[in-house]
Every structure is written in C-alpha cells, then in structure tokens.
N, C-alpha and C positions, 0 to 999 in steps of 0.2 A: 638236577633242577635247572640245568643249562638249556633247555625244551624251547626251543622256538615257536611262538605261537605263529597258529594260520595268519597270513596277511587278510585286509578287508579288499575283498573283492566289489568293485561298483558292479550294479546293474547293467546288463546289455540288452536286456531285451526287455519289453513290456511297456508299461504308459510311462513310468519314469525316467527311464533309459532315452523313450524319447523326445521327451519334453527335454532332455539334459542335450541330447543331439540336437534340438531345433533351438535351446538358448543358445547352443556353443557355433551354431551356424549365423545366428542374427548378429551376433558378438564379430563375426568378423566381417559382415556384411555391415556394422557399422564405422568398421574401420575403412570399409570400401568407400560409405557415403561421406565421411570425412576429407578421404580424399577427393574425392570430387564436389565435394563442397566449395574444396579450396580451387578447386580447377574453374569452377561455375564462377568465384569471386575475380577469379584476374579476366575471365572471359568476358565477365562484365563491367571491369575496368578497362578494357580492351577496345569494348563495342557494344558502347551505352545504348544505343539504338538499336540493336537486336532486344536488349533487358527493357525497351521501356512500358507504354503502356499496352496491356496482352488486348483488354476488352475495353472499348473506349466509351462506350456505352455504360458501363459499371462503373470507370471511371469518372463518367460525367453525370452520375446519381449519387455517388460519395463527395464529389465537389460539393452537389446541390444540397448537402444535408448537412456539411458543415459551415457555409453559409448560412445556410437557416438556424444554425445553433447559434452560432456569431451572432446574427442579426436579432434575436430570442436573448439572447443577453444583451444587447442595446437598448431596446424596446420593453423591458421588462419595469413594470410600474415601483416606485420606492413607496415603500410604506412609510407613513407618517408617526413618526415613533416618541415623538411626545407628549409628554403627557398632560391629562386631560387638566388635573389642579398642579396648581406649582406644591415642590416638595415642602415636608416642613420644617421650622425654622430651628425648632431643638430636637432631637430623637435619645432617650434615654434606655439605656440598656439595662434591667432591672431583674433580678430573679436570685435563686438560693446558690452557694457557695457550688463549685465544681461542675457546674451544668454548661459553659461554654461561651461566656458572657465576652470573655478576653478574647478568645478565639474567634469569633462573630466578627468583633470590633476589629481584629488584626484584620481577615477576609476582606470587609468590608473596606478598611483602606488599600488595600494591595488591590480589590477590583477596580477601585473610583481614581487611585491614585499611582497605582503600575510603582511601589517602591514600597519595600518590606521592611514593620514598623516592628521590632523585637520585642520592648519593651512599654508600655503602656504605663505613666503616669501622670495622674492630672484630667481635667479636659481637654480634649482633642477636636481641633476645628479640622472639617476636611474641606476644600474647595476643590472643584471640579469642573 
C-alpha cells in the first residue's frame, strides 16, 4: 500500500497552457513597468519641464471647462424656499397604540433641532 501516486502534470500545450504562458509573461512585464514607473517618477522630479504640458491646446480646453463649472456655481439662481403660509401654532400627533407616534416626534426634533431627545414626556415645544 506504499504506491506512490502519479504527480499532476500542468498543461503544455493547447489554449490553457497558453493563456497560463501569456499571464506568467504579463506578471513579469508588470514588475518591469513598476520599475520604470519608479524611474519615470524621479525623472520627473529631475526635469519638470520635460513632464509638463504634452498638448497645450487640450490643456487650454480643460482650463476652460473648469472655469465654466466654477463660474456655473457662482451664478447658479437660490431657490426661494419659504414657505408660502407660516407653520402652525399647535401640531398634535394623534393615532392607535404602536404605530410610530414617539418615533415621528423623536425625528422630528433631531431634524429641526440637530440633538437627540430619548425620552419623551409631557409637551414639547420645539423652536427652530
């Protein structure tokens, strides 16, 4: 029972064999562009002026478009956001047991008043 089994042999030849040879080639072609990544970065710590602008024309159509975004938020009209009748003077929250009356009312202070109310008893005036 001491029987060595056959070892697995990979693929050599065919479409997976090659696909396995063109990852194992890209793999180290990436370690190549790594390094010259790092070479391309001192090169252009070296000699700003070689790395600056390639197309100045491209460059001076990206200028113009973020100005124009810039200037598009300057110029952008505020909506008038008040409202039409003033609110009213009592608001009563009314309805059957477990439906969401406390939860409403907690929301409701924590939107108008940015500070979270745990506990609810009594009337509660909110000013805003």
């Amino acid at each position: 029972m001491d029987e060595k089994h056959k070892p697995f042999r990979k693929q050599t030849t065919g479409i997976k064999a090659e696909r396995r040879k063109k990852k194992k080639k890209e793999g180290d072609s990436d370690q190549q562009n790594a390094s010259a990544a790092s070479t391309l970065e001192e090169a252009k710590r070296r000699n700003p002026k070689a790395f600056s602008i390639q197309n100045p024309i491209k460059a001076q159509q990206e200028f113009k478009r973020t100005q124009d975004i810039k200037e598009k938020r300057i110029h952008l009209p505020e909506v008038d956001r008040s409202p039409l009748e003033p609110p009213p003077v009592v608001v009563a929250l009314i309805g059957p047991a477990k439906v969401g009356k406390s939860l409403l009312m907690k929301c409701l202070i924590k939107h108008f008043t940015r500070q979270k109310l745990t506990d609810i008893r009594g009337p509660v005036t909110i000013v805003s």
